[in-house]
C-alpha positions as CSV (number, residue, x, y, z in Angstrom):
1,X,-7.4,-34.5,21.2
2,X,-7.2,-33.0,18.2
3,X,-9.6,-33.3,14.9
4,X,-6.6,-33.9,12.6
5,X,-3.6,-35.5,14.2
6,X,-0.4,-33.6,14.1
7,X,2.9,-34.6,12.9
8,X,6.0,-34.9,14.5
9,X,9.8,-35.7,13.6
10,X,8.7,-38.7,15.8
11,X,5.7,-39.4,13.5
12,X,5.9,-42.7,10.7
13,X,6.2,-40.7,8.0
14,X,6.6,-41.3,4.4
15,X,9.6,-40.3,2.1
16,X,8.3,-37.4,0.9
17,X,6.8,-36.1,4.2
18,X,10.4,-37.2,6.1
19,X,12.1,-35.1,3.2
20,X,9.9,-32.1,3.9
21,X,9.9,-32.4,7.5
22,X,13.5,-32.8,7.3
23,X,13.5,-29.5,5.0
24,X,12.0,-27.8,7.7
25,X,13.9,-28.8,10.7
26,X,16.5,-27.7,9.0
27,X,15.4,-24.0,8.6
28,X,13.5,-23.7,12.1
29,X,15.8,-24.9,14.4
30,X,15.5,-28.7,15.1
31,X,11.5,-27.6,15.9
32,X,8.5,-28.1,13.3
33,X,5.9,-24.7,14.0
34,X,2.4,-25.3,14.3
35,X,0.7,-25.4,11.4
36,X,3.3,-27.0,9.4
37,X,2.4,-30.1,11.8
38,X,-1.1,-30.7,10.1
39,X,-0.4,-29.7,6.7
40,X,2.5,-32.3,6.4
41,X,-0.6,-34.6,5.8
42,X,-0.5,-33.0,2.2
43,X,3.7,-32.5,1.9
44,X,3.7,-31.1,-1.5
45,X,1.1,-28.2,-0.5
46,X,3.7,-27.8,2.4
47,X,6.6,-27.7,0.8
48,X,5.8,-24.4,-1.0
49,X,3.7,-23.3,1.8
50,X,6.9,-23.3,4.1
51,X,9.2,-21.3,1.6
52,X,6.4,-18.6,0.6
53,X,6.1,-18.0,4.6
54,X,9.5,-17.1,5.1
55,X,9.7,-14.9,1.7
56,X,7.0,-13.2,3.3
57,X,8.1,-12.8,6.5
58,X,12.0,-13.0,7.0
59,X,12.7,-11.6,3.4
60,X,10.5,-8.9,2.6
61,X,11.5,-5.1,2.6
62,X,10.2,-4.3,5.9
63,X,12.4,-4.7,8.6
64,X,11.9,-8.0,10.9
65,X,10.4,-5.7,13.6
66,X,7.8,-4.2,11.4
67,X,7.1,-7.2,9.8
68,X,6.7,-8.6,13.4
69,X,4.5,-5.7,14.3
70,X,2.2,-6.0,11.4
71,X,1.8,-10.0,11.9
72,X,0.5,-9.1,15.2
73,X,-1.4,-6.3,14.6
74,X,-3.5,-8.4,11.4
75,X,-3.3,-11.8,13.7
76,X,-5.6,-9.4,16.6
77,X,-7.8,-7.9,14.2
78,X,-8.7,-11.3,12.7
79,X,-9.1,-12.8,15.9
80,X,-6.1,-15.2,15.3
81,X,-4.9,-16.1,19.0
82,X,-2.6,-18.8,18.2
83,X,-0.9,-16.7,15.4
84,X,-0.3,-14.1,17.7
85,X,0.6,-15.5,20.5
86,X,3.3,-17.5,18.4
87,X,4.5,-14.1,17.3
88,X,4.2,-12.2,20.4
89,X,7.4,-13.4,22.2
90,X,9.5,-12.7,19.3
91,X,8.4,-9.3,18.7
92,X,8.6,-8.6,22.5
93,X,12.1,-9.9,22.7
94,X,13.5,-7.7,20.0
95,X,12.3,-4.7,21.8
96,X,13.5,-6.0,25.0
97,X,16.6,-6.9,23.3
98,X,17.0,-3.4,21.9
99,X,16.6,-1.5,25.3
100,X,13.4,0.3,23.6
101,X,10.6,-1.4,25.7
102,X,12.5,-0.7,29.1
103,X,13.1,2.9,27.9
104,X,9.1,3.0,27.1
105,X,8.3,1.9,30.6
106,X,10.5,3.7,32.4
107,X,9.3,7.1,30.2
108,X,5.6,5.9,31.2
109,X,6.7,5.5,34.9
110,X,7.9,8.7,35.1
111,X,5.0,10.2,33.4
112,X,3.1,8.5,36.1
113,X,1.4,6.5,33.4
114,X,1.4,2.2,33.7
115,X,0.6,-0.1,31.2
């Protein structure tokens, strides 16, 4: 069980957490991430939380896949295991969406290298 209970669309929720938490369903896909889920106990923190995240990572200059790369590469070094493994199957599905990944493997194959 965890130490602070998290929120769900499901959740009784007050106005302002029902307008943030419909905000957000509205960006992510019907689906509230993580960590919004305990900080809708303070919806005004939030509701600018939420926004600066996706400044940061869907509208920076770096492309998406670099971006993605970095959030993994910072989430391992800090020992973040939740943040990376939220981030992992995105940045492994753009590679294996591009064809690069398989082209990797088959390179390493042939080179008689594994992974």
């Amino acid at each position: 069980m965890p130490r602070i209970p998290l929120i769900s669309p499901d959740s009784e929720l007050t106005p302002v957490q029902r307008r943030v938490v419909d905000g957000i369903l509205g960006r992510r896909g019907g689906r509230i991430p993580g960590p919004y889920r305990f900080a809708l106990h303070c919806p005004e923190l939030t509701e600018l939380w939420h926004p600066l995240g996706e400044l940061l990572r869907l509208r920076s200059t770096f492309p998406l896949r670099l971006s993605e790369f970095a959030i993994l590469i910072t989430a391992r070094a800090w020992d973040c295991d939740y943040i990376f493994h939220a981030h992992k199957p995105f940045a492994a599905g753009r590679a294996a969406a591009s064809g690069r990944g398989r082209r990797r493997q088959r390179r390493a194959s042939a080179a008689g290298k594994t992974r």
